[in-house]
Each structure stands twice: as structure tokens, then as C-alpha cells.
C-alpha positions in Angstrom: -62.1 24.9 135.5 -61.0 22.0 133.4 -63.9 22.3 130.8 -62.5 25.9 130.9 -58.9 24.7 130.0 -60.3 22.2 127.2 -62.4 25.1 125.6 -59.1 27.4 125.4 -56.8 24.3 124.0 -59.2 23.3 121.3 -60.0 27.5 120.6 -55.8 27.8 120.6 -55.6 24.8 117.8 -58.3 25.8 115.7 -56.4 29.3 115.5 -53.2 27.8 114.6 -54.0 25.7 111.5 -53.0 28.2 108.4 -56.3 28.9 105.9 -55.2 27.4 102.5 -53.7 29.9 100.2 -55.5 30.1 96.7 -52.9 30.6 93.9 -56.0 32.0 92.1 -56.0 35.7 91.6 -59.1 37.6 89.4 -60.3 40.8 87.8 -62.4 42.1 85.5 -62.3 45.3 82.9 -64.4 46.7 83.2 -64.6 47.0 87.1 -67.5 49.1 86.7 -70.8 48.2 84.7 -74.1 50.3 84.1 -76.9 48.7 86.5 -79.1 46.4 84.1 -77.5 47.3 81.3 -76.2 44.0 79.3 -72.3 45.1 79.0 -69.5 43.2 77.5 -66.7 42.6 80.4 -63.5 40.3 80.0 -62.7 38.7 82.9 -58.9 37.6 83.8 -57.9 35.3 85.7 -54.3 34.5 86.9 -52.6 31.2 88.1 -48.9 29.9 87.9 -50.7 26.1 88.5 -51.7 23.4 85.1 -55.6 24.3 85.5 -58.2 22.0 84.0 -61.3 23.7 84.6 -62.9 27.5 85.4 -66.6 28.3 86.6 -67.5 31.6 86.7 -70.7 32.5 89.1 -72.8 35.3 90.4 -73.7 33.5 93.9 -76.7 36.2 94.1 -77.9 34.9 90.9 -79.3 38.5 91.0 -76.2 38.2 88.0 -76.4 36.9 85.3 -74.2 36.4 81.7 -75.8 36.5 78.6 -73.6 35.8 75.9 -69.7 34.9 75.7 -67.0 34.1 73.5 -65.2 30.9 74.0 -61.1 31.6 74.9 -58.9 30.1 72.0 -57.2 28.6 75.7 -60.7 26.5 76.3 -61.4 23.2 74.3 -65.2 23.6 75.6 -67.6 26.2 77.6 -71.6 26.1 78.9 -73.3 29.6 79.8 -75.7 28.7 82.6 -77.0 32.2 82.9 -76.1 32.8 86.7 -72.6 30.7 85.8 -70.4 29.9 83.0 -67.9 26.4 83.1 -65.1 26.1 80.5 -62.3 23.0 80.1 -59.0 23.8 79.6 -57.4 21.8 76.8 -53.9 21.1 78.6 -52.0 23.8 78.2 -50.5 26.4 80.7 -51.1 30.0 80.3 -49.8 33.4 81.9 -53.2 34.6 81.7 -56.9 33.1 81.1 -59.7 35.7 79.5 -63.1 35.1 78.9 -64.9 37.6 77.3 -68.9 37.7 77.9 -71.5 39.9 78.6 -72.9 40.6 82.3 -76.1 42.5 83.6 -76.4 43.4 86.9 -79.1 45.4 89.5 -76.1 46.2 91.9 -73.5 46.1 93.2 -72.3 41.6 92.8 -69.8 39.2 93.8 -68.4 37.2 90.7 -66.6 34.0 92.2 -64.0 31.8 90.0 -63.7 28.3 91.2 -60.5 26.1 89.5 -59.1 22.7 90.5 -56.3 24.4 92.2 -58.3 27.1 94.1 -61.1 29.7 94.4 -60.6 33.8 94.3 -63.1 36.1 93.8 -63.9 40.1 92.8 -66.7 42.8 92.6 -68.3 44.4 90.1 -69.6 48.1 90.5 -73.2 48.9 89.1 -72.9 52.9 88.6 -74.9 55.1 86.5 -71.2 57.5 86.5 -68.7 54.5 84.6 -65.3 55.9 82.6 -64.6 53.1 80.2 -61.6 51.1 80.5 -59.8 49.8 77.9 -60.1 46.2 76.8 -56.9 44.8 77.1 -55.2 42.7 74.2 -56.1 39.1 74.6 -52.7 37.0 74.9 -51.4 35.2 71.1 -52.2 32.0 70.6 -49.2 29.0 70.8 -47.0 29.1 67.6 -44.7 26.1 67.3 -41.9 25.9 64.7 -40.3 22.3 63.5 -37.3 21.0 62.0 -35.9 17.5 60.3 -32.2 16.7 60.1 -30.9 15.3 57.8 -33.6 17.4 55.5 -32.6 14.7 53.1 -32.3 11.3 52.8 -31.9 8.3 50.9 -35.6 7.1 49.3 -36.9 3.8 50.5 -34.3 3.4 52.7 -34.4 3.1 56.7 -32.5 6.1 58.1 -32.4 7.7 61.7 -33.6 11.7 61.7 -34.7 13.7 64.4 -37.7 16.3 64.4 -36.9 19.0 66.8 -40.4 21.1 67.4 -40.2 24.5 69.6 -43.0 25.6 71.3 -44.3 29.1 72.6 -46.5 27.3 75.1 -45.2 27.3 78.5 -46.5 24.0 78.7 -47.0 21.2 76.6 -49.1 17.9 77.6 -48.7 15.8 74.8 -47.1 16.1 70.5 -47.9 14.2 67.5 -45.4 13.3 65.2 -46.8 12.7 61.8 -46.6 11.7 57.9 -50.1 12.8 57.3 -50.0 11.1 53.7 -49.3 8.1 55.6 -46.6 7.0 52.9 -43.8 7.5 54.8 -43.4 5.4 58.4 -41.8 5.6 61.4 -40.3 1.9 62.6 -38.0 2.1 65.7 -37.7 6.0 68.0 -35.7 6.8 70.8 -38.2 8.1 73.5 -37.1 11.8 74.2 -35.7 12.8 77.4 -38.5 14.9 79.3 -41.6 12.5 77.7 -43.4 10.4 80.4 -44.2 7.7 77.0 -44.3 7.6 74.0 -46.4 5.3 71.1 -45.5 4.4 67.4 -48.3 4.1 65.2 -46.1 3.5 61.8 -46.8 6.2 60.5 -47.1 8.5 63.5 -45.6 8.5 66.8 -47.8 10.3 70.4 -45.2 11.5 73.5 -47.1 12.5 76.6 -45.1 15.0 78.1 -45.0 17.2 81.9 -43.6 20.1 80.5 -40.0 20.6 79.8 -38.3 21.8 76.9 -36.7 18.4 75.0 -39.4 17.3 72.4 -36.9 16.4 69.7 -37.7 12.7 68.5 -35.5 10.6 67.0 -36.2 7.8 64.8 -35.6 5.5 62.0 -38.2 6.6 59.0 -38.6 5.2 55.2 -40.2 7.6 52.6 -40.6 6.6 48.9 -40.7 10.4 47.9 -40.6 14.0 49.5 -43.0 13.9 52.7 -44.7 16.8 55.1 -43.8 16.2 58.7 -46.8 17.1 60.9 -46.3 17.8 64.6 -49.4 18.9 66.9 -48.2 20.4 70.1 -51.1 20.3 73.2 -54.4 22.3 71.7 -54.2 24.6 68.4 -50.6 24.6 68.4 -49.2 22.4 64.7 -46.3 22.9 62.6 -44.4 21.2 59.7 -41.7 21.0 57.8 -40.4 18.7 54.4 -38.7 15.6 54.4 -37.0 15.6 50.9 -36.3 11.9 49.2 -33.1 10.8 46.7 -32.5 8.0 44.7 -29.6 6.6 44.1 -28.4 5.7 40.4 -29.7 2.3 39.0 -27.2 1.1 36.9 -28.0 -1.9 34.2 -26.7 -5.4 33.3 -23.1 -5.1 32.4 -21.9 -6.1 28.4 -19.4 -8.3 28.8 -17.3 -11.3 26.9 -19.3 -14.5 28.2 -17.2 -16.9 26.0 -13.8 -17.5 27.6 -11.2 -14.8 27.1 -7.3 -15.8 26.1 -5.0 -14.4 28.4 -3.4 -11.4 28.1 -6.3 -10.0 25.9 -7.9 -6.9 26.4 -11.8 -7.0 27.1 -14.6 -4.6 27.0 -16.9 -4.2 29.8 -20.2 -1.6 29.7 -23.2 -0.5 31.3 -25.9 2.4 31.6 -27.3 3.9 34.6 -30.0 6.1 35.5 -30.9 8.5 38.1 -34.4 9.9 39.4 -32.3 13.0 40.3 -31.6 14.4 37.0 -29.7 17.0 38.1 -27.2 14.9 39.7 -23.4 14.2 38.4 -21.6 10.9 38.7 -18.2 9.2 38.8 -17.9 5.3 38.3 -15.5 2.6 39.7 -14.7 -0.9 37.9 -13.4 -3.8 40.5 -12.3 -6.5 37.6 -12.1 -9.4 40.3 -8.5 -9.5 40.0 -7.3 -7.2 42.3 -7.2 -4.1 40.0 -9.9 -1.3 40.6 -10.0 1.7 38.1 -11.6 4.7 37.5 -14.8 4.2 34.8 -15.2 6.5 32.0 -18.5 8.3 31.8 -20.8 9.8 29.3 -24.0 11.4 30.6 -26.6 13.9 30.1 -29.5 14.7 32.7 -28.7 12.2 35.1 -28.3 9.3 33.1 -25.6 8.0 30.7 -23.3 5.1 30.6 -19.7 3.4 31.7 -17.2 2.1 29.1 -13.7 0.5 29.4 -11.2 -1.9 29.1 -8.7 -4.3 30.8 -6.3 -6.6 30.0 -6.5 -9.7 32.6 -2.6 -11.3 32.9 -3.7 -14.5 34.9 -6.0 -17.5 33.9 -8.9 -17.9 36.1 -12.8 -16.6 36.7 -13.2 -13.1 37.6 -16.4 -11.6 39.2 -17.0 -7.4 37.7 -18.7 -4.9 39.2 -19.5 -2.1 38.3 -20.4 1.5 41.3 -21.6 4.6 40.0 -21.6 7.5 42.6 -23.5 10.4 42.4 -22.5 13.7 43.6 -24.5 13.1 46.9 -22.8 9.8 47.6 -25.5 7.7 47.1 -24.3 4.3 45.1 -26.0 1.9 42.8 -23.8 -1.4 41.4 -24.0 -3.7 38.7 -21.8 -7.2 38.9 -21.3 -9.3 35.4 -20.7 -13.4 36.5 -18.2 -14.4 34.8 -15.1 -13.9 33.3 -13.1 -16.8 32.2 -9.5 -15.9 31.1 -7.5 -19.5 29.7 -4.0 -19.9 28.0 -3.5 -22.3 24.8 -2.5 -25.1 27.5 -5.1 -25.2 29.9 -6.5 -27.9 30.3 -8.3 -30.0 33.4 -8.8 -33.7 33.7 -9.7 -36.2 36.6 -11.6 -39.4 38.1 -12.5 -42.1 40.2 -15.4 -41.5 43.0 -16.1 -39.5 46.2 -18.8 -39.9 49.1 -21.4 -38.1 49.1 -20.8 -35.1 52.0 -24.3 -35.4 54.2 -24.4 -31.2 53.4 -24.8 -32.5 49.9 -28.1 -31.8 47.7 -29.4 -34.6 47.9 -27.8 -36.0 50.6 -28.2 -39.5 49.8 -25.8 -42.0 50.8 -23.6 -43.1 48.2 -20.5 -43.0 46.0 -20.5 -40.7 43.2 -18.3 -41.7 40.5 -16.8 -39.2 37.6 -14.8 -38.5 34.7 -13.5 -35.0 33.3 -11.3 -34.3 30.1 -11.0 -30.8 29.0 -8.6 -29.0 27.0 -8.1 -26.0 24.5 -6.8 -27.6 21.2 -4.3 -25.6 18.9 -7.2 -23.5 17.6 -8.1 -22.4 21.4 -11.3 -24.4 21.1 -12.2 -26.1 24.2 -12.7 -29.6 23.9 -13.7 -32.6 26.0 -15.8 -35.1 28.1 -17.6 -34.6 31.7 -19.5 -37.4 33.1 -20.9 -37.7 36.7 -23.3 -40.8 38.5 -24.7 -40.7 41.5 -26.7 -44.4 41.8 -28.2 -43.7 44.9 -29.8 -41.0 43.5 -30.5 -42.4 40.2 -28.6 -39.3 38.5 -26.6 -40.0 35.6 -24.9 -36.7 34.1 -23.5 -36.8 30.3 -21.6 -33.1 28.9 -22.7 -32.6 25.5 -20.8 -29.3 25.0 -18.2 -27.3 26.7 -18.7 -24.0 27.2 -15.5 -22.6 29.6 -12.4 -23.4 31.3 -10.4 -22.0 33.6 -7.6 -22.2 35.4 -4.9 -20.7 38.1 -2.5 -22.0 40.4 -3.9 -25.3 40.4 -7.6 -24.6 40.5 -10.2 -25.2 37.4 -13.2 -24.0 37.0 -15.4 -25.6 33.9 -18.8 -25.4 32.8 -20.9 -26.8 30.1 -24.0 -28.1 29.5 -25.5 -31.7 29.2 -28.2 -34.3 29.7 -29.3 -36.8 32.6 -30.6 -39.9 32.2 -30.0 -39.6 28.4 -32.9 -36.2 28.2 -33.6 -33.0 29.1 -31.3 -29.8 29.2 -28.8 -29.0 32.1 -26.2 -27.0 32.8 -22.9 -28.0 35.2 -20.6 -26.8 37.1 -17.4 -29.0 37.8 -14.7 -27.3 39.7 -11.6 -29.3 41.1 -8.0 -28.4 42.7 -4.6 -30.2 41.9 -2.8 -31.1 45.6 0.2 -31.4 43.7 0.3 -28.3 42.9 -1.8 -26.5 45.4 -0.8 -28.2 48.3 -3.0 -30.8 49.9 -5.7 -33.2 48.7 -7.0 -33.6 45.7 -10.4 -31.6 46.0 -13.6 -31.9 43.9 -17.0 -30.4 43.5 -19.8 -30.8 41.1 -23.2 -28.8 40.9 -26.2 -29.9 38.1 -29.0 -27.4 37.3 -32.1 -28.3 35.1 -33.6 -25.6 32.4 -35.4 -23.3 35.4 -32.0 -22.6 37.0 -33.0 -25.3 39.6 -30.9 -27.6 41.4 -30.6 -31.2 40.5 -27.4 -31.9 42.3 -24.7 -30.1 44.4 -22.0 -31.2 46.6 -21.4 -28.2 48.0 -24.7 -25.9 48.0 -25.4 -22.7 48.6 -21.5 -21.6 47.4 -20.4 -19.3 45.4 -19.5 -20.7 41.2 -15.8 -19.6 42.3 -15.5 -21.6 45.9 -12.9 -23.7 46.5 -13.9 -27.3 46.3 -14.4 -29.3 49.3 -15.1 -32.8 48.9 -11.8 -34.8 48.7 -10.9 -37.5 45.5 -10.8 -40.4 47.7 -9.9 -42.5 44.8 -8.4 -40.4 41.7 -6.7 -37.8 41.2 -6.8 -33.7 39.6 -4.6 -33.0 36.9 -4.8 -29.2 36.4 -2.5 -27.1 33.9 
């Protein structure tokens, strides 16, 4: 009785586990073949699951397929006579044909085995067959991209984002591409639905799960017009254009480089030229002194030129520029350095010594002793002396011509050029500020450069030729008028 009871419990269990439920389902058209006769059949099989493999088999192997055409879905197949295997290349599909050619004695059973399940159907040998129809094999993936902006700036990093649109109701993986490999990709933001993504400069991989997001955005630099390239999963590429623009290039700016009396109207110009010759511009002057106005222009194709005037009412150096805009927006600038405005009394003079600040170059301990006396004389022709030494550093500075002056609101800014150690050519820079008339100490700063532009000496490196001085008289005094 108890082996009785054991043999019902274990019958009772068995019969309660479920059979697994394929998702697989198959036909074939025709369903109906003449008996040894080789006849073309496509075979169809269905399956809402990511499949990554098919075999198709007659188990008889009384069966067999002699020829087939490989699906545009598979990304390989082998015919093994009694069975056919194919790889699918990542990609889902409502429907999976394989078209091939099957001769059979009788009736068979043709089984489909796939990662996600088995299913299975039987083909008819009858001498009486009606032709069925061949049904129309599913279209291949299309995919369709887009850039925005479509245009940008050329050599320039700017952000875009590719937006591809797949048919495919599933996607494994995209390429994003310059295929010239002129244009690069340098940072991305990883699109929402990818799993990863990988930047090879110029292109990026996403590995995806599906989804519908596959828009990329990222920071690219082209140097002219470039294809965008996207592959989507197998057989599935699109691309669109990337167009480039160039700003305007505008040339060194004409300009007064002796100093200019006050209240004397100058003439500033420049050319420009653009890659774009269709383009328009407009240019802006900013004359260092607070006034900005609008630049006349003259051009033809693209390029042309900026001419105008101004009339500076204040002594002092004035830095120009120059910005021509082209009907895009894109700028290109030009800055002139600089313009010295004086009046008939200007003049600058001062003396004694200063440490050497340690942000000096060099920055060798020491006192630095000086002399300056400069002045326009009744023919505005500026006159004078500069000396400088710096024992410590064995530099001994001696002007041999002046070559500008200016001055405002206690401030002076002269150069001129000169020797050291009694040879060579140099040029200087000595720029000082009155506290009796600014406010404060008594400021000065001095800056020597040899006949390569390089520096021999500066008490204040690395700032601009109008800066205000920093290093304090400690033992003289500024006389600025």
C-alpha cells in the first residue's frame, strides 16, 4: 500500500509540471511538394524573441535540401544536405524566410530548432499539388539620419547631434562615422537607451537593447563639408552632410605708429577675407577709448576692406580693434598696438632707485637705479634721456632715441629704443604714475627687449604695455604732465 501511495504522488507531480511553451511557430509554401522531385519551398518561421541562430532538419534524413538562398536577415548559412544552420546578424524580425529547394520520397517532418525554442511542420509528397503562391519576402531595414546644426563653424569644436531612425524593430548596436576620417568626434553624451558607448576620434560605437533613442550628441571639429556615416545592426547605413563655414580673416590694421597730437583726427584700415564668398559683412571699430562705431565697408565676393576715422580728445595709449561679422555671425578681429595721443606739454620725468620685486625678470636681488627726461619741445618733437642699471644683474640701459609719449591723468607711457652695456639694439618700455596727482605712491615699471623681441629685463612680466605700474619709487619721485 505505501509503495502504492509513492507511485501515485510521484505520477500526480510529474503531471503537474507545465511542458515548456515554444514561442516558435513554422510553415512552409508550398505545403505540398511532388515526391522526388527537387522543388523550390520557402519556409517561414515566426518568433516575437531576439533569435541568434535557425537549423532546419529533415530528422528521416529520407529529406534532403539541395540548394538555398541565403536570407538578407542571415549574416551566414551551411546546407548540410539533411539540415541547413544560418546565424542571425542581430537584428529582430516579424518574420524569417529561407528560401531552398527540398526533395522528398514522402510524406516528412521538417523541424526548426532556435535558441529560444523548437516547432515543427509537414510537408505533403502528392503527385495532385495546386501551386501556392510565393509570398513577398519582408523589405530589408532602411534607416534615415539627421545632423543639427547642419552647419557649423570650420575648425572649430561645436556640439551637434545625429539623430538616425530605424525600420528595424531592433537594433543591437550603430556606428557613428566621418568615413574620410578628417572630421573627429572629441567628447559625446552617451544616449539614453545605449548599454555603452566608445569614441574612436573619428567614430563613435553604442551597443544598444533595443529602444528607440539613438540620437548622439557630441562635440565634433571638421575643416570642410563632411559625410556622416551611421550603420544600424546588419545592412541597415545612412548619411547625411555636415556643411563647414569660415569666418572672415581680417588683416593687420594701417594705423599712425608715431604719436598722434591730441585732438587730431586718425585713419585706421584693414582688409578681410572670407572662404564664403557669398557672404555679406558689417564691421565694428572699438578705438580703446570708450567709443565703438560702426566701420565702413567696401566689398565684392566676400572680401573687401574697412576704412575710418576718429578724432581721440584725451592723451594716453589706445589699443584698436577691428570685428567684421558676416551675415551668419561668425567674427574674425584684427587689434593695431598702439596709439599714442600727446598734447604740446606732455612731458614725463623721474629718478632715484627701486628693489627689485622677486616676480621680477630676473629676479636678482638688488637696487635698480634710473633716470627719465622726456618732453615734446615747441615743434612737438619728443625729446629726452632714459637710463636704467641693474648691478646685480650687470644690465646697464642707455636710450638713444625716443620714439613716444604719452600721458593721462597722471600716468605715462614712453618707449624708445637703446643700448646695454654700451652695444647691441633694444627697445624699452618705461611706464610710471604721478601719486600727486593720481593718488598714492609714486609707481614705476621698466621692461628691456633685445632685437628678437626677447626679454632682457622686466619688473613686471607677463603685463600688458598699458598696465599700471607696480613697483613703488622708494627713493624719487614721478613728475607726469
Amino acid at each position: 500500500m505505501f509503495k502504492k501511495l509513492i507511485i501515485f504522488l510521484s505520477f500526480f507531480f510529474i503531471s503537474a509540471i507545465p511542458a515548456f511553451a515554444s514561442t516558435c511557430n513554422v510553415t512552409t509554401n508550398p505545403s505540398n511538394v511532388s515526391p522526388n522531385t527537387n522543388t523550390p519551398v520557402t519556409i517561414t518561421v515566426e518568433d516575437p524573441n531576439l533569435v541568434t541562430n535557425f537549423n532546419y532538419a529533415f530528422p528521416s534524413t529520407l529529406g534532403s535540401f539541395s540548394s538555398f538562398t541565403q536570407p538578407s536577415w542571415a549574416s551566414s548559412c551551411t546546407n548540410d544536405t539533411s539540415n541547413i544552420g544560418c546565424n542571425v546578424g542581430g537584428t529582430l524580425y516579424p518574420t524569417y524566410d529561407l528560401q531552398t529547394v527540398v526533395n522528398i520520397p514522402s510524406d516528412q517532418t521538417l523541424n526548426v530548432h532556435t535558441d529560444t525554442g523548437d516547432c515543427s511542420t509537414t510537408i505533403t509528397a502528392s503527385n495532385s499539388i495546386t501551386p501556392t503562391p510565393t509570398p513577398t519576402p519582408p523589405p530589408s531595414p532602411t534607416c534615415t539620419v539627421s545632423v543639427s546644426p547642419s552647419s557649423i563653424p570650420a575648425n572649430t569644436n561645436t556640439s551637434v547631434t545625429i539623430t538616425p531612425v530605424s525600420s528595424s524593430i531592433y537594433i543591437a548596436n550603430v556606428n557613428y562615422a566621418f568615413p574620410s576620417t578628417l572630421g573627429s568626434f572629441s567628447s559625446f553624451t552617451q544616449p539614453s537607451s545605449a548599454l555603452d558607448c566608445t569614441n574612436y576620434s573619428s567614430n563613435i560605437g553604442c551597443n544598444y537593447n533595443g529602444g528607440t533613442n539613438y540620437a548622439l550628441t557630441s562635440v565634433v571639429n571638421i575643416p570642410s563639408n563632411q559625410t556622416i556615416h551611421v550603420h544600424m545592426g546588419v545592412g541597415d547605413d545612412c548619411e547625411t552632410q555636415l556643411n563647414a563655414v569660415f569666418p572672415p580673416t581680417v588683416g593687420t590694421i594701417t594705423a599712425p605708429s608715431s604719436p598722434v597730437l591730441i585732438n587730431t583726427a586718425i585713419t585706421a584700415s584693414a582688409s578681410f577675407t572670407d572662404a564664403d564668398v557669398s557672404d555679406t559683412h558689417t564691421a565694428s571699430w572699438n578705438w580703446g577709448d570708450g567709443n565703438t562705431t560702426t566701420g565702413t565697408v567696401t566689398e565684392s565676393n566676400g572680401s573687401g576692406s574697412v576704412s575710418n576715422t576718429h578724432t581721440y580728445t584725451a592723451t594716453g595709449v589706445y589699443l584698436v580693434t577691428l570685428t567684421v561679422t558676416d551675415n551668419t555671425g561668425l567674427q574674425g578681429t584684427s587689434t593695431f598696438q598702439y596709439i599714442a595721443v600727446y598734447d604740446a606739454s606732455t612731458s614725463f620725468a623721474g629718478g632715484r632707485s627701486f628693489d627689485n620685486p622677486s616676480s621680477a625678470s630676473p629676479n636678482t636681488t638688488g637696487k635698480v637705479s634710473f633716470g627719465i627726461s622726456s618732453k615734446y619741445n615747441s615743434s612737438n618733437v619728443l625729446t629726452g634721456t632714459v637710463k636704467m642699471n641693474f648691478k646685480a644683474a650687470s644690465i646697464d640701459f642707455a636710450s638713444n632715441s625716443l620714439s613716444s609719449l604719452a600721458t593721462s591723468n597722471g600716468k605715462a607711457y614712453l618707449k624708445g629704443s637703446g643700448t646695454v652695456n654700451g652695444s647691441g639694439s633694444y627697445t624699452f618700455l618705461a611706464s610710471g604714475i604721478d601719486g600727486s596727482v593720481a593718488g598714492g605712491n609714486d609707481l614705476i615699471r621698466f621692461q628691456i627687449k633685445d632685437s628678437s623681441n626677447t626679454v632682457v629685463y622686466d619688473s613686471q612680466p607677463g603685463a600688458g604695455d598699458t598696465a599700471d605700474p607696480t613697483t613703488s619709487d622708494d627713493t624719487g619721485n614721478m613728475r607726469v604732465h
